[in-house]
C-alpha positions as a Markdown table, in Angstrom:
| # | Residue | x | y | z |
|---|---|---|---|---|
| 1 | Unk | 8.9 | 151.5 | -11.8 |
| 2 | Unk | 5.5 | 152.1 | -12.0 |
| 3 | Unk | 3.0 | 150.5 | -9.7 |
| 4 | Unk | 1.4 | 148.7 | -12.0 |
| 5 | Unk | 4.9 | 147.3 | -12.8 |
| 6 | Unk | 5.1 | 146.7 | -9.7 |
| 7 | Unk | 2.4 | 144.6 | -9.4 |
| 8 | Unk | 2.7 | 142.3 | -12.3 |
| 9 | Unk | 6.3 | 141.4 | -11.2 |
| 10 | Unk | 4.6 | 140.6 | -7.4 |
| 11 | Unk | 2.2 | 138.4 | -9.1 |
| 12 | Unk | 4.5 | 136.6 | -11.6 |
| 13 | Unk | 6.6 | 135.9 | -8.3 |
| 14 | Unk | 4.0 | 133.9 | -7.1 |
| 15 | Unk | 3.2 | 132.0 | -9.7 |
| 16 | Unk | 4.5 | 128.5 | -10.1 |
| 17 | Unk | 7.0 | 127.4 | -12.1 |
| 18 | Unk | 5.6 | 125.7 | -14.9 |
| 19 | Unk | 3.7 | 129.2 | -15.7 |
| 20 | Unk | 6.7 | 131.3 | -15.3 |
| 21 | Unk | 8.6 | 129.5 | -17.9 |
| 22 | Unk | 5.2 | 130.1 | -20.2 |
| 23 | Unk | 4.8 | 133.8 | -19.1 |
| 24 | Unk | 9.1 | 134.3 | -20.1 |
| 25 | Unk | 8.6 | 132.3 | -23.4 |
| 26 | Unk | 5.7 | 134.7 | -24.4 |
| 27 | Unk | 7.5 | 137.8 | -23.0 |
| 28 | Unk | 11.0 | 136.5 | -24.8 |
| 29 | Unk | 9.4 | 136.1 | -27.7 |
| 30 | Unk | 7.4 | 139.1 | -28.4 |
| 31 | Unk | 10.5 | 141.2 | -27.1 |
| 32 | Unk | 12.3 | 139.5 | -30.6 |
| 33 | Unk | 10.1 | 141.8 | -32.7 |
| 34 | Unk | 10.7 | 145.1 | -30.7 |
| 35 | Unk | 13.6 | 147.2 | -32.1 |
| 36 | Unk | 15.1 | 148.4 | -28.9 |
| 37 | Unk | 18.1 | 151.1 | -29.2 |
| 38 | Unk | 21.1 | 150.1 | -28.0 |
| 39 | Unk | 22.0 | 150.6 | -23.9 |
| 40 | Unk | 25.3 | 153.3 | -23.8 |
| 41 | Unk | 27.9 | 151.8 | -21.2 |
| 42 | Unk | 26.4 | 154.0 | -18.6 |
| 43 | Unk | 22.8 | 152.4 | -18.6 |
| 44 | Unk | 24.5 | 149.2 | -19.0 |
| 45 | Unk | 26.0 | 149.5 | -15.7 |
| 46 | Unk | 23.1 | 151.4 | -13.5 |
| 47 | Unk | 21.4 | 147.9 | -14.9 |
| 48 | Unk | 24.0 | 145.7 | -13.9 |
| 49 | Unk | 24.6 | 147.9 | -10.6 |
| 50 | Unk | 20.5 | 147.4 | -9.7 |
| 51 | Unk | 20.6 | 143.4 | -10.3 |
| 52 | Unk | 23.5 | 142.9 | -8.3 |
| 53 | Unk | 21.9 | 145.2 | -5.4 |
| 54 | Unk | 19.2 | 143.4 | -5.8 |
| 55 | Unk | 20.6 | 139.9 | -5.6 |
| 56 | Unk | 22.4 | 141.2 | -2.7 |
| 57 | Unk | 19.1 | 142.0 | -0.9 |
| 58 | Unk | 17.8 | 138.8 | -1.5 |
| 59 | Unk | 21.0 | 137.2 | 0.0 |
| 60 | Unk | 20.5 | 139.2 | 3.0 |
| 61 | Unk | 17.3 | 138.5 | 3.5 |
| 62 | Unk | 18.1 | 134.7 | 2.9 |
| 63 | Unk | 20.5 | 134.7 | 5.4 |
| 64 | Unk | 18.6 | 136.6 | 7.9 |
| 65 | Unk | 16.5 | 133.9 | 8.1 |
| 66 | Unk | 18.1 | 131.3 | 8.8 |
């Protein structure tokens, strides 16, 4: 991931809700008129794989502080 990426994902973290749901309606709807190829079972599963780590982490962390 880039850092610029990076970034943008930090700063959509901290935005509230009500402009989340604005910023995925946008991004959601402008991903509808990108052709995309299709994702082989392999990338499929690297992707699955790094959301569950990831959810993981944040369960971790979660429970860490309490």
């Amino acid at each position: 991931m880039t850092t610029t990426t990076q970034e943008i994902i930090e700063k959509f973290a901290r935005l509230p809700i009500s402009e989340k749901r604005e910023v995925v309606s946008v991004i959601l709807r402008d991903t509808l008129e990108v052709e995309t190829p299709a994702l082989s079972d392999d990338e499929l599963v690297l992707n699955a794989e790094e959301i569950f780590l990831e959810l993981d982490r944040k369960e971790e962390a979660k429970d860490g502080e309490s």
